[in-house]
C-alpha positions in Angstrom: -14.6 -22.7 -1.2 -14.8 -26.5 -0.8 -12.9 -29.2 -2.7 -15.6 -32.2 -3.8 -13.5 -34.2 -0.7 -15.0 -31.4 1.5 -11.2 -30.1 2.1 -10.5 -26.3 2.2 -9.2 -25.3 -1.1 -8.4 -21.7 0.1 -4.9 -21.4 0.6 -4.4 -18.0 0.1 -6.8 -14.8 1.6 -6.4 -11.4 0.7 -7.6 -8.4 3.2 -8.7 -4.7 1.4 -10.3 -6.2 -1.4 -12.6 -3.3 -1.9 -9.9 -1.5 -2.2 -7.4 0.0 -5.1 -4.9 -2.2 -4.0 -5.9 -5.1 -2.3 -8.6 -5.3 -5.2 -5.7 -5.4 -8.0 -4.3 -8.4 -5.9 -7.6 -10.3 -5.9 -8.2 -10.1 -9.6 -4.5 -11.5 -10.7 -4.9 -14.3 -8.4 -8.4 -15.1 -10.1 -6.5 -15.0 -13.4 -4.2 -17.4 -12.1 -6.7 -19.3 -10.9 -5.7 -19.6 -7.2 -8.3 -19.8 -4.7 -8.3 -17.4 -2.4 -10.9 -15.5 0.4 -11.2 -12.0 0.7 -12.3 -11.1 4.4 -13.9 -7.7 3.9 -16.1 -5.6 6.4 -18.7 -5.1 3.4 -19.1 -8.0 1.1 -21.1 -6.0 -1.3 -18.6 -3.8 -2.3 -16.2 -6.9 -2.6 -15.3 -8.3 -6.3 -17.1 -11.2 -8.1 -13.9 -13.2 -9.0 -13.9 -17.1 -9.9 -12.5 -19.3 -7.2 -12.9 -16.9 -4.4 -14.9 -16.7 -1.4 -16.2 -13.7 0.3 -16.0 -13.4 4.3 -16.9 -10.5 6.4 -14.5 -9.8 9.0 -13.2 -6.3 10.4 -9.7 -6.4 12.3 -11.2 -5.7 15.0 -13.5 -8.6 15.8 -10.6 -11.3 16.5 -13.2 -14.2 16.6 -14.3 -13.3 12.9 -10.9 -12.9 11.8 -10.1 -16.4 12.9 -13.0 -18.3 11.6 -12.4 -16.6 8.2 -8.9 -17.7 8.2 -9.5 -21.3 9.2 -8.0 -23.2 6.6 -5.6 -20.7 5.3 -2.1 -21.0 4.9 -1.0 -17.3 3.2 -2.3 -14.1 4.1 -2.2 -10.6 2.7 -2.1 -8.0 4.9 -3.6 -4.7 3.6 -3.1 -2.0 6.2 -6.2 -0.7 7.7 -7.7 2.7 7.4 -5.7 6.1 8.6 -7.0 6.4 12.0 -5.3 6.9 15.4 -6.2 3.5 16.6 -4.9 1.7 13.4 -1.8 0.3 14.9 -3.8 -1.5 17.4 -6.4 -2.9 14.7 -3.3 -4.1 13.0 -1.6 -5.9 16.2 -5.5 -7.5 17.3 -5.5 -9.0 13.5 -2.0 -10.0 13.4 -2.6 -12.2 16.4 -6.0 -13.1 15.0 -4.1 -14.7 12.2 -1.2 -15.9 14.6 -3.9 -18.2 16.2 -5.6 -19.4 13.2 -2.4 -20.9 12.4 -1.3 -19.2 9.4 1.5 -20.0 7.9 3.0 -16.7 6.2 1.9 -13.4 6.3 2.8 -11.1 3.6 2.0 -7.7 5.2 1.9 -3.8 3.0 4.2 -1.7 4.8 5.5 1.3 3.9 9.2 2.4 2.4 11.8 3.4 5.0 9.0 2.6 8.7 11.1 3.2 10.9 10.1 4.5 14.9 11.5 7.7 13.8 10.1 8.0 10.7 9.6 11.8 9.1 6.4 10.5 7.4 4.3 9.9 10.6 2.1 7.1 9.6 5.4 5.2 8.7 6.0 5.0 11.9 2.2 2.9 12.8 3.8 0.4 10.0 7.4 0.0 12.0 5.0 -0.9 15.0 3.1 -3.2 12.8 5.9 -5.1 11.9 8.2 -5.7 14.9 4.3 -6.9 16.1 4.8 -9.7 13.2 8.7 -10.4 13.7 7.4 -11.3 16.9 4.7 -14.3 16.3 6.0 -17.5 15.3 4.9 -16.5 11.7 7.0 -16.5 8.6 6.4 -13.1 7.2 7.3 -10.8 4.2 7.2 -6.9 4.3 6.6 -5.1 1.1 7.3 -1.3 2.1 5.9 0.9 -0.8 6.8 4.2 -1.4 4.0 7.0 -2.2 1.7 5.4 -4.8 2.9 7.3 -8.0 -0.9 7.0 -9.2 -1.9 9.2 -6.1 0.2 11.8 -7.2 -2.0 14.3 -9.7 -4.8 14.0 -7.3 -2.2 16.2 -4.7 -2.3 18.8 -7.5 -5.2 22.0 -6.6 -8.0 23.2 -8.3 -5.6 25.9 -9.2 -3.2 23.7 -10.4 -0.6 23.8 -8.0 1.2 21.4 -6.7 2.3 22.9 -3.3 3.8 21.7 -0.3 7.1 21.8 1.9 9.0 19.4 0.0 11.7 22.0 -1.0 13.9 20.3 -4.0 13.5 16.7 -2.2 13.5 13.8 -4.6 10.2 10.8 -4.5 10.3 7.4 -5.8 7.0 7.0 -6.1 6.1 3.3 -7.6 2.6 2.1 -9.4 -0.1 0.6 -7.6 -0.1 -2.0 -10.2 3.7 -2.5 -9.8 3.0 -3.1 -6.1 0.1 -5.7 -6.8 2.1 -7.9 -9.4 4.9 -7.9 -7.0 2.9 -8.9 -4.1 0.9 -11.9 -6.2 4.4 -12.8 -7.0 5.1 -13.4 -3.1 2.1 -15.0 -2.6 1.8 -17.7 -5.2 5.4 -18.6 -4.0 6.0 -17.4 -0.7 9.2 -19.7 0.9 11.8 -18.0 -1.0 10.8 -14.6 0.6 10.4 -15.7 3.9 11.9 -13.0 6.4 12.8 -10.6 3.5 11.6 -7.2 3.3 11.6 -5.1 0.0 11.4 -1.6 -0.7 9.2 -0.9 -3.7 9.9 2.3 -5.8 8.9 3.3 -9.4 12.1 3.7 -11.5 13.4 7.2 -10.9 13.1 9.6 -8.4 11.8 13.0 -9.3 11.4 16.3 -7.5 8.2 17.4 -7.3 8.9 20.1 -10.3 9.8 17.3 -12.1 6.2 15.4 -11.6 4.7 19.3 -12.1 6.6 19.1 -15.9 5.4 15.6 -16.0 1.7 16.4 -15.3 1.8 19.5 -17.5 2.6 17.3 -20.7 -0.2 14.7 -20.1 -3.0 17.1 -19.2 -2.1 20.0 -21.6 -2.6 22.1 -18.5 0.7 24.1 -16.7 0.7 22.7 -13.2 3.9 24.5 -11.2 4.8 22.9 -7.8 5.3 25.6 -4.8 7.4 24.8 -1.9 5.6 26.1 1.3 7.1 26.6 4.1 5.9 24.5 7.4 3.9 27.7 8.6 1.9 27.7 5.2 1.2 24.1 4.7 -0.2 23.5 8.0 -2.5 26.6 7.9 -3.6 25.6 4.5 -4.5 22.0 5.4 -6.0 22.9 8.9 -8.8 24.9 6.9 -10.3 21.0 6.1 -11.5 20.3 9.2 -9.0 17.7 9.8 -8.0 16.2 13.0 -4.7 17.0 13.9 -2.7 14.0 13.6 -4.5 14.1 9.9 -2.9 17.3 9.2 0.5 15.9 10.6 0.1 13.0 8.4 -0.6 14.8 5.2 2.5 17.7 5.8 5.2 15.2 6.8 4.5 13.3 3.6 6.3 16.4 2.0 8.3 16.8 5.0 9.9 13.0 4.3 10.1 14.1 0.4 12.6 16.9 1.5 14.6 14.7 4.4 15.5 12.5 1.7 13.5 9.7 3.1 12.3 8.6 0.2 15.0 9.1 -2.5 16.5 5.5 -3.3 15.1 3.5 -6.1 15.4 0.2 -5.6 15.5 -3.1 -8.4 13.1 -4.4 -5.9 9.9 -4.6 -8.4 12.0 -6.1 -11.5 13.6 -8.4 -9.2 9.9 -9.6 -7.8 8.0 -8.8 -11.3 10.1 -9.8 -13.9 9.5 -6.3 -15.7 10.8 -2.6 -15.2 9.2 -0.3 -12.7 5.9 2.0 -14.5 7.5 5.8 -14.9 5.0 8.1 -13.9 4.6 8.9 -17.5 3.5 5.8 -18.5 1.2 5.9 -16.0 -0.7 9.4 -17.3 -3.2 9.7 -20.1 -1.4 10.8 -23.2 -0.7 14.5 -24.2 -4.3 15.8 -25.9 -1.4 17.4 -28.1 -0.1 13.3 -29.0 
């Protein structure tokens, strides 16, 4: 958007707008009432918010990227889709970004990335950030842990909850915890320059403990299975899924029982202002309630 001087007002853009997360971001920054651009691949499917361009622009196409960033001095990165190529749509719009001069990048990693992360798509976000460290950009990292709203849609039609997580403990934090924490960095970035934070929800549960938890707010008895490697690949290969799909889904139980993703962290009160969500809180109430 234009100021009446014909100066940029946009100072802040947002990427994954059309999506559950970036989406959340976009809407509190409306309510704020910070301008902001949302660089999309399909504007349709992008939100009518006040104050808020609308820019198509994949990672992909470096030119778009830059001309939709002209003008921009914060940027939040929303990783792109699952793919096997992703790390590379991430490094061509980080340097995209680099060149358009942008001032901070606040990029949405994930808990723990490491190279030799259990969780194999943690390890594309470990890539993507050493990629950032090493642009002359100041940066944040906001590493989330599994989205804890994600979590009954891993339950079966059967109602099971199965997978090789053996008694392994999750700290899975709210989608809406994530976005308030990431509007916080980017209405104020400076302080958070060079920091990275761990999001979590505010306990870590076994996933027998999120089976009891999902048993009280649907009425229905959901049981969690531990499967052993053999069985959880041969279940998920029956999708159709490309392998390194398969890998991705299995080691996300795989991390649960390494203990990679354990630790809860004061990282969303210390951002936020409020606790964590508990899963609970997060469910429809008991039919019984």
């Amino acid at each position: 958007m234009t100021r009446p001087d014909g100066t940029d007002a946009a100072t802040i853009a947002v990427t994954g707008a059309t999506g559950r997360l970036g989406g959340r971001v976009a809407r509190r920054l409306a309510s704020l009432g910070v301008p902001q651009r949302l660089l999309v691949r399909s504007p349709d499917r992008a939100p009518r918010l006040p104050a808020t361009d609308v820019v198509q622009a994949g990672f992909a196409d470096t030119d778009e990227v830059r001309r939709a960033l002209d003008g921009v001095r914060t940027v939040l990165m929303v990783s792109a889709e699952e793919t096997p190529g992703r790390v590379d749509l991430h490094r061509a719009f980080v340097d995209a970004a680099a060149s358009a001069g942008i001032a901070h990048l606040v990029y949405i990693s994930f808990y723990g990335a490491a190279p030799d992360a259990t969780f194999t798509l943690a390890r594309d976000h470990w890539a993507t950030e050493q990629h950032i460290r090493g642009t002359a950009m100041a940066y944040t990292f906001l590493r989330d842990n599994l989205y804890a709203d994600f979590l009954p849609l891993m339950v079966g039609a059967d109602d099971v909850l199965r997978g090789p997580a053996g008694r392994g403990r999750v700290a899975a934090v709210a989608l809406d915890d994530i976005a308030d924490a990431a509007t916080a960095v980017l209405t104020d970035p400076d302080p958070h320059t060079g920091t990275t934070y761990e999001l979590t929800g505010p306990q870590a549960l076994t996933l027998d403990e999120v089976a009891v938890t999902l048993s009280r707010s649907t009425g229905r008895t959901i049981r969690y299975r531990a499967e052993s490697l053999d069985e959880a690949y041969r279940s998920r290969q029956s999708y159709g899924a490309p392998a390194w799909q398969v890998d991705a889904w299995v080691s996300t139980y795989t991390a649960i029982a390494n203990g990679e993703l354990d630790t809860v962290t004061d990282a969303v009160p210390r951002l936020t202002g409020h606790a964590a969500t508990a899963l609970a809180a997060l469910l429809p109430p008991s039919p019984a309630d």
